[in-house]
C-alpha positions in Angstrom: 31.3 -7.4 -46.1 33.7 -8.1 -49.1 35.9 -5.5 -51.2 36.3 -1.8 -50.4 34.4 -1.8 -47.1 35.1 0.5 -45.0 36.4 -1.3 -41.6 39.4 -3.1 -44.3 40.1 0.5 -45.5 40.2 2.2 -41.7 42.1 -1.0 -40.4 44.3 -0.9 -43.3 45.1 3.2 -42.8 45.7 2.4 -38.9 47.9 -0.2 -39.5 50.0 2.4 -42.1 50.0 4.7 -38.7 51.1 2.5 -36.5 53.9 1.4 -38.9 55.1 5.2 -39.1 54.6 5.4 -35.3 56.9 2.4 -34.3 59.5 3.5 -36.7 59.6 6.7 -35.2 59.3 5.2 -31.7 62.6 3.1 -32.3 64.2 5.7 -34.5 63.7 9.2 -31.9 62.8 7.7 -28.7 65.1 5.1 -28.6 62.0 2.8 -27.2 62.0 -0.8 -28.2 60.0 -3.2 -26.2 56.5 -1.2 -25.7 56.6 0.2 -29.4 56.9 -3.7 -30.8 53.7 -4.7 -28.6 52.0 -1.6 -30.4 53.4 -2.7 -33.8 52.7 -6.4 -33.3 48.6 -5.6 -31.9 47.6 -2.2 -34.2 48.6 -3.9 -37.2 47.1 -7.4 -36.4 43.3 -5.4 -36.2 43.4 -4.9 -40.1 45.0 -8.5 -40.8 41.8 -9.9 -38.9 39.4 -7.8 -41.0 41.1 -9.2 -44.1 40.8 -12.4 -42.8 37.6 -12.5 -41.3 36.4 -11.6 -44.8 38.0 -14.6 -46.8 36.3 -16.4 -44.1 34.8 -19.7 -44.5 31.9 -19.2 -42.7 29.9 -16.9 -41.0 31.2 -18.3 -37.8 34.4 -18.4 -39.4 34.0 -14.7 -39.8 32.8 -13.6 -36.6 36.0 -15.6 -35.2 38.3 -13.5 -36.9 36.1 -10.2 -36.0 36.6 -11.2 -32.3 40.1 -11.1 -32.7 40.0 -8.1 -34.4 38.1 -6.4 -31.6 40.6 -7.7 -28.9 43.5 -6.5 -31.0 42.4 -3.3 -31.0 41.6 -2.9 -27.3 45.3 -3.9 -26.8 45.9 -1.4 -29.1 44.3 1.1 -27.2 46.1 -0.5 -24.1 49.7 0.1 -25.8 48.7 3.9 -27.1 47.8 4.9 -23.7 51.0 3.3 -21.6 53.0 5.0 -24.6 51.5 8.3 -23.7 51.6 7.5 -19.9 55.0 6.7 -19.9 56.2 10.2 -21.8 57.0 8.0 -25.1 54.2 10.3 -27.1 52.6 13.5 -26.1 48.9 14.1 -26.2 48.6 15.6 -29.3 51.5 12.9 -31.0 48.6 10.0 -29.4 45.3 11.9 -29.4 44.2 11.2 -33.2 45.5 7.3 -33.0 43.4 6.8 -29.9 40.4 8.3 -31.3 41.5 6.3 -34.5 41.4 2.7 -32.4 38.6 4.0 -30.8 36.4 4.6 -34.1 37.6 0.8 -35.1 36.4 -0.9 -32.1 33.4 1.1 -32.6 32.7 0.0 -36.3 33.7 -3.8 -35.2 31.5 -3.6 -32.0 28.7 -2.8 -34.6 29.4 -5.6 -37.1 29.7 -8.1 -33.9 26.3 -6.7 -32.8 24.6 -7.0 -36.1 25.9 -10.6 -36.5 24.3 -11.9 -32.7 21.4 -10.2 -33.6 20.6 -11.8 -36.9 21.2 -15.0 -34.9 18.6 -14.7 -32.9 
């Protein structure tokens, strides 16, 4: 998994979205503290990725993939209080969920791959 892959280029894309999202969450909602834990956790999935492929290792690698993966289920976590709470309607969250959802997907496969090879 090095340059041009397409996990770094979805991650990279969400992470543009959540920017956009956050600055519209402060800037028309008024909302400061949720939208910062969404900001802080959807744009840490895509610094992972980048990092998990300058990894060291292959351990090193699936380390940073972990994180990753747990970064985007807080992700999910943040998207779905957002809409929950009134902060974004179902069509304003729809296409980010399905978004984080496509990304766990693609990282749950890499993970997979990797334990299997192990074995």
């Amino acid at each position: 998994m090095k340059n041009g892959n397409v996990l770094q280029e979805k991650s990279f894309a969400f992470a543009v979205r959540i920017v956009k999202l956050y600055k519209y969450l402060c800037q028309q909602k008024k909302e400061f503290v949720l939208s910062k834990q969404l900001l802080r956790a959807g744009t840490s999935i895509g610094a992972n990725v980048e990092e998990a492929i300058g990894g060291q290792s292959e351990r090193d690698f699936f380390a940073k993939l972990t994180i990753s993966y747990k970064e985007a289920r807080e992700t999910l976590y943040w998207l779905r209080l957002l809409k929950a709470t009134d902060y974004l309607s179902e069509e304003e969250s729809l296409s980010l969920l399905l978004e984080a959802e496509e990304l766990l997907k693609i990282i749950g496969s890499i993970q997979k791959a990797i334990r299997s090879s192990r074995d």
